[in-house]
C-alpha positions in Angstrom: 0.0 0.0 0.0 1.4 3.1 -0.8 2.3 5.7 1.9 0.8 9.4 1.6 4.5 10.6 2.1 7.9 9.6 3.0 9.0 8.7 6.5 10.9 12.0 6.9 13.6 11.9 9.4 15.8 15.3 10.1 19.6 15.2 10.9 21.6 17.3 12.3 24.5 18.6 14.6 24.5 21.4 16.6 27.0 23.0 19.4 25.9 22.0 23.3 23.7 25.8 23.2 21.9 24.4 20.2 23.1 26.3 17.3 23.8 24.5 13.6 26.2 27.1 12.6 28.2 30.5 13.9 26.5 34.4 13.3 28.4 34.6 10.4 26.5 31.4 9.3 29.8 29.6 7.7 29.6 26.1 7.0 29.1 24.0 9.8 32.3 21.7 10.1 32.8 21.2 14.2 31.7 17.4 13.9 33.8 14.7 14.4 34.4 12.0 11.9 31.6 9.5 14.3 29.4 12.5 13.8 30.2 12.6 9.5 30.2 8.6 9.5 26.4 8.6 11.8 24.9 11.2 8.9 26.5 9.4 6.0 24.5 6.2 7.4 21.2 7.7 7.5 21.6 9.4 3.8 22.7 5.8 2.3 19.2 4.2 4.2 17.1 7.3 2.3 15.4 7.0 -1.0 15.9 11.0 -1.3 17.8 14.3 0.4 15.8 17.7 1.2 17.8 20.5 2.0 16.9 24.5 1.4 18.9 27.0 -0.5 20.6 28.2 2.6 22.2 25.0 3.4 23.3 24.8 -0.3 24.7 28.5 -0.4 26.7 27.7 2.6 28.4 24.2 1.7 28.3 24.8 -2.0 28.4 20.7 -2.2 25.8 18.0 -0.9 27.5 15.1 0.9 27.6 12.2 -0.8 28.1 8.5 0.3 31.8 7.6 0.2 31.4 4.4 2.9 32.1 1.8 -0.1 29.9 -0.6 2.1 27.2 1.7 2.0 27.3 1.8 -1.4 27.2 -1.9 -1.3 24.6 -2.4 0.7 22.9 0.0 -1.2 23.2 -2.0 -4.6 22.2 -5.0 -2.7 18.5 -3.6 -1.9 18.2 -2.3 -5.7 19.1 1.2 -5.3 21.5 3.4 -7.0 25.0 4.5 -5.2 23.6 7.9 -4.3 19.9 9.0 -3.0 18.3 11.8 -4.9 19.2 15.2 -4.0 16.5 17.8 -3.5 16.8 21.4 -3.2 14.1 23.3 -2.1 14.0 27.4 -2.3 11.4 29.6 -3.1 13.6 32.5 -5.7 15.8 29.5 -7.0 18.5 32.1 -6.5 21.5 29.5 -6.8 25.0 30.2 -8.1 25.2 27.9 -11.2 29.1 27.3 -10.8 29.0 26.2 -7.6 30.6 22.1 -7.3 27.0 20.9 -6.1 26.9 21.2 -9.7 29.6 19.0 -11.0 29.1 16.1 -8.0 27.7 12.8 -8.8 24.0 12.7 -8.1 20.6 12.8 -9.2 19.5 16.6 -8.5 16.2 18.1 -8.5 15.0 21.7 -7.8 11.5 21.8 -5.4 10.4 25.6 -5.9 7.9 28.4 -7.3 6.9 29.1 -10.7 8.8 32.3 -10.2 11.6 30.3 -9.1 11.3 28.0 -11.6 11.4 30.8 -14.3 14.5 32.3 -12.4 16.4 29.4 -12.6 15.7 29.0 -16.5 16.6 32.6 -16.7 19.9 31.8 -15.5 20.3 28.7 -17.2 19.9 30.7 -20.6 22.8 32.9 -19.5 25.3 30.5 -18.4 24.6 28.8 -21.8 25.4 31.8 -23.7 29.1 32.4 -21.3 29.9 28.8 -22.0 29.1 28.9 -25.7 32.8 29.2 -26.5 33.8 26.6 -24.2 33.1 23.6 -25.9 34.3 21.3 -23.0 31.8 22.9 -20.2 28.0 22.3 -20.1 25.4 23.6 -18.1 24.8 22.6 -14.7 21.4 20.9 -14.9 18.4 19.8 -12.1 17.1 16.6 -13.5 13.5 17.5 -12.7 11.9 20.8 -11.3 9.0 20.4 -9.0 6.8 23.4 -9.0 4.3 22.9 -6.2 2.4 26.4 -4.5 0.1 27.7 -2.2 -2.8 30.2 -2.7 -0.1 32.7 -1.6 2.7 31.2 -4.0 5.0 29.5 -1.6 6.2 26.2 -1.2 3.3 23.5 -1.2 6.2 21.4 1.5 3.2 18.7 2.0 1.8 18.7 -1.8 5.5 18.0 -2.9 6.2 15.3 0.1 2.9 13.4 -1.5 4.3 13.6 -4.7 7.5 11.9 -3.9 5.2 9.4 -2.6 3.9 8.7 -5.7 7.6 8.2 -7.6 8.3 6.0 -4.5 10.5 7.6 -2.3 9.6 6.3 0.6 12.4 7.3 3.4 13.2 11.7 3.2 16.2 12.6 5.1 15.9 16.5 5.5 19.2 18.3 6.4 18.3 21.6 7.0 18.2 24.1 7.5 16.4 25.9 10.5 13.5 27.4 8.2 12.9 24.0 6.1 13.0 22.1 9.3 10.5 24.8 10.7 7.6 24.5 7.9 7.9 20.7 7.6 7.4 20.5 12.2 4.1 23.0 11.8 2.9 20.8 9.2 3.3 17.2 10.9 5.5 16.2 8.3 8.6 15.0 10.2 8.8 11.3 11.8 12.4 11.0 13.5 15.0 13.5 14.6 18.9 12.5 15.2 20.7 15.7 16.6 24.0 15.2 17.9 25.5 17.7 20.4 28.6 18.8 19.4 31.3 19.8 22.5 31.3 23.8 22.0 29.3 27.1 22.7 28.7 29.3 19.7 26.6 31.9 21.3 25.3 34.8 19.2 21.4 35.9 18.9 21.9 36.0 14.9 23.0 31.9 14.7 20.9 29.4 13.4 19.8 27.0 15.3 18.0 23.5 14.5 14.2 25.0 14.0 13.9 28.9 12.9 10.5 30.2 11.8 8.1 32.0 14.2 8.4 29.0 17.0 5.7 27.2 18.7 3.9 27.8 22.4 4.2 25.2 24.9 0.8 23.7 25.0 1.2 24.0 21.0 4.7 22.4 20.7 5.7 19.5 18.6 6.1 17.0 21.7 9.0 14.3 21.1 9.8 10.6 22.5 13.6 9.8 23.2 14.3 6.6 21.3 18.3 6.5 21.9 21.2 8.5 23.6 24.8 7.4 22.6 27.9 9.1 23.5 30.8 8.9 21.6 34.0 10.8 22.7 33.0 14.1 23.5 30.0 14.2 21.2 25.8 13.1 22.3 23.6 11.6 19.5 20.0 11.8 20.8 17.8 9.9 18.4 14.1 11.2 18.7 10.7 10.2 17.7 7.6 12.8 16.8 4.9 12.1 18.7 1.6 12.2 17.4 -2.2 12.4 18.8 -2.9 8.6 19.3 0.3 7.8 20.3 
């Protein structure tokens, strides 16, 4: 029977004051190889990635399964070495020439019809810098989803259904705060793995695991803690949505 969406699971780390990067939002490298090994594990069990244009601008890469197990087991249940990798942004206002670009996965763009637009737009004039540059091509999204609201922004739980439908059935989201944010207020997360990385980042300006406008207490996503492991110096707390009937 098929699912109405993916079993979503969100994975992050974060310093011990819960913040997923510094003020300056740089790219979040302060976890340890256990920490890069635990997240490379959950993306090689996923059919798909979801990350937002933030993330992306940040990294300028996705990560990628290098575990040559992983890849193995991986080939062994029928899949290909790499899950899809989704981007999801409202203005599609991504650098072309960035090395997401040139890495070796499946990519698709989850956006507006403005966005969508955009991102031809700028298509059309890379092709046109490139022309005399025989070698070069066009980075390319395999697929762009365009799925809106009344109020034109991302239909998150229109586009999680549709995904459904092409069979992805496990969604490891990534981040950031914002994505992680609209997916919680719609009851579309199952599982959360935050590890707590041994540092303080401080700043009122840093990002921290959910942005948005936050929730009220007796309105709060409530959670059930499935697993604690500490490793070195560094907590992975493995948690479980909750839901009505539960």
């Amino acid at each position: 029977m098929l699912q109405h969406r993916p079993h979503t699971t969100v994975v992050l780390a974060m310093s011990a004051d819960g913040k997923i990067a510094d003020f300056k939002r740089s790219p979040a490298r302060f976890g340890s190889r256990v920490d890069k090994a635990h997240l490379e594990k959950q993306i090689a069990a996923s059919d798909a990635v979801l990350f937002g244009a933030g993330t992306l601008r940040a990294y300028g890469t996705t990560l990628t399964i290098t575990d040559r197990t992983l890849v193995q087991h991986r080939a062994q249940r029928g899949k290909p070495p790499q899950p899809l990798h989704i981007v999801t942004t409202h203005s599609a206002n991504l650098n072309p020439e960035i090395r997401f670009f040139k890495q070796p996965v499946r990519r698709w763009l989850l956006t507006t019809t403005e966005g969508a637009l955009s991102w031809k737009g700028r298509l059309r004039t890379l092709s046109s810098t490139l022309a005399s540059r025989a070698q070069e091509c066009p980075p390319e999204f395999e697929q762009i989803l365009v799925f809106e609201t009344p109020t034109r922004e991302i239909d998150i739980s229109a586009a999680l259904k549709h995904l459904a439908t092409l069979h992805i059935t496990r969604l490891v989201v990534l981040g950031g705060g914002e994505l992680v944010a609209s997916l919680l207020e719609l009851d579309l997360i199952d599982e959360l793995w935050l590890t707590v990385c041994p540092l303080i980042l401080g700043g009122n300006t840093a990002p921290t695991p959910v942005e948005g406008k936050g929730f009220l207490p007796n309105l709060a996503p409530k959670l059930q803690l499935l697993e604690v492991h500490t490793i070195e110096q560094e907590v992975f707390l493995h948690y479980r949505l909750q839901r009505p009937a539960d």
